[in-house]
N, C-alpha and C positions, 0 to 999 in steps of 0.2 A: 572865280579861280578856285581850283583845289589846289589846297596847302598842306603840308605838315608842320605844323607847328609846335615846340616846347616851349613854355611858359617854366614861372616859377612852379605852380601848381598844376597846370594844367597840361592834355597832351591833344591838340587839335589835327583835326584828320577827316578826309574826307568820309561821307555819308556810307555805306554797305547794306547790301541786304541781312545783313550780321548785326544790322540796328532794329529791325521788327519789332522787340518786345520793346526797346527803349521809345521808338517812334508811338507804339500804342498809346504808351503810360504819359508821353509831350504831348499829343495833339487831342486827348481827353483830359489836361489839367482845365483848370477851372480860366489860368488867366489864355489861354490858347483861345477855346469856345470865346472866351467874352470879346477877346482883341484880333483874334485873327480867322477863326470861323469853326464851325465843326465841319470834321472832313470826312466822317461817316466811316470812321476807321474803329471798327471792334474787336479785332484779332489779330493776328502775326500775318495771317493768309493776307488779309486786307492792308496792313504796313508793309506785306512786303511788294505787294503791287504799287504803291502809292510812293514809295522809295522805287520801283526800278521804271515808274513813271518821271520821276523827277531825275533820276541817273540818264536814260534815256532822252530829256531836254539841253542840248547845248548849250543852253542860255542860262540854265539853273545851276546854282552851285553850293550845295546843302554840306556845310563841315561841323562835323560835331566835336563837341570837347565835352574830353572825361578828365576823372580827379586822375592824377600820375599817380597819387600811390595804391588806389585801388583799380584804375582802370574800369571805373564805372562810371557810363555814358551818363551825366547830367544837363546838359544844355545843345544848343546848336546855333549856329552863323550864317547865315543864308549869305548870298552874293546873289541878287537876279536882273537877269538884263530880258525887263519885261517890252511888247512890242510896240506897248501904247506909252514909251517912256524912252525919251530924251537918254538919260544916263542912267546907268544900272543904279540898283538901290539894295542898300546892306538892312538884315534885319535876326531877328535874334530870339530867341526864346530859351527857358531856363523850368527844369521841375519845381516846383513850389519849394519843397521842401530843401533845399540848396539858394532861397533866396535870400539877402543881406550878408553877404558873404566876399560880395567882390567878383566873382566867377565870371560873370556876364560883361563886367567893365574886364577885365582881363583877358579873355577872349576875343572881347568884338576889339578893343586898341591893338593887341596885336595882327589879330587878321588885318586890320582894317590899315597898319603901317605898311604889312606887304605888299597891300594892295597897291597903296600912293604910293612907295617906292617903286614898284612894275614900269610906273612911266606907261598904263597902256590906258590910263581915263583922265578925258577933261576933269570930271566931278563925280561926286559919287551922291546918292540923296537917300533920304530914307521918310518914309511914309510909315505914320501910324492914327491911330483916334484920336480924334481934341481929348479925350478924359482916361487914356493909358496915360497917368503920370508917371508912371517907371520906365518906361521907352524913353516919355520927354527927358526925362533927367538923364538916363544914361547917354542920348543922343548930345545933349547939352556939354557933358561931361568929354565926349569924345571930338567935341569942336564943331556939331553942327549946329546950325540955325535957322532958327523956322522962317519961313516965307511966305506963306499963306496957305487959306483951306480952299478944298473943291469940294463937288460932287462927284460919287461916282458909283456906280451901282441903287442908288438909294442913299446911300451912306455919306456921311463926311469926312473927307480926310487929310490930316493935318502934313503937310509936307516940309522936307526939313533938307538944308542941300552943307553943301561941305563951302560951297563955292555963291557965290551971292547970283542965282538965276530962278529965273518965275517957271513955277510948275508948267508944265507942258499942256494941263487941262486949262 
């Protein structure tokens, strides 16, 4: 779902190709590469394809949040309703430099109230690595619960649901 959202601090809004340089400087931080992959993005030209590839997904729902009083892009909230998955799954990323601050549990709890108040998902889940502890805790923090790990790709990954049901893998 694309939302607008005000927060205390925060002003959340869906994705734009007017995110370019912000999407560069998120998807070459260091915890991006380690947790969720390099996406071969080196420039604005490169961001701004990789944004109007994901704006162009029905099923993708990229909403970033900036600070309210500078209105500078620090973090983002995914929503994806992936094809190999039962129920969409919310997930989250945040610039380094803006972390321990609360931004990210502020963000993703209110997104993630609109959502469950919509009435339009059984459950919502979210997927990360057995050794991203800062997912696990935020995810913890916002009421999910882990369920078990799969395979997929090579990789393992830890799944987390809102609602007590066994990964689809």
């Amino acid at each position: 779902m694309y939302i607008n959202i005000e927060t205390e601090r925060l002003i959340i809004r869906p994705l734009s190709l007017e995110d370019a340089e912000f999407i560069v400087d998120l998807v070459n931080s260091e915890g991006w590469l380690k947790f969720i992959g390099d996406r071969n993005i080196s420039d604005k030209n490169d961001a701004r394809n990789y944004i109007q590839k994901i704006l162009d997904n029905a099923n993708f729902y990229y909403n970033v949040f900036e600070l309210k009083k500078t209105r500078k892009a620090i973090g983002i909230v995914t929503f994806l309703k992936r094809d190999d998955e039962k129920f969409p799954d919310i997930g989250f990323a945040l610039l380094p430099e803006f972390e321990k601050n609360g931004y990210t549990l502020e963000a993703s709890k209110s997104y993630l109230e609109k959502i469950e108040n919509s009435n339009k998902y059984d459950n919502i889940i979210a997927i990360t690595m057995p050794d991203n502890q800062k997912s696990i805790n935020l995810l913890q923090k916002l009421g999910f619960h882990y369920v078990n790990s799969y395979e997929k790709g090579g990789e393992i990954l830890s799944y987390y649901t809102l609602k007590n049901v066994k990964a689809t893998k």
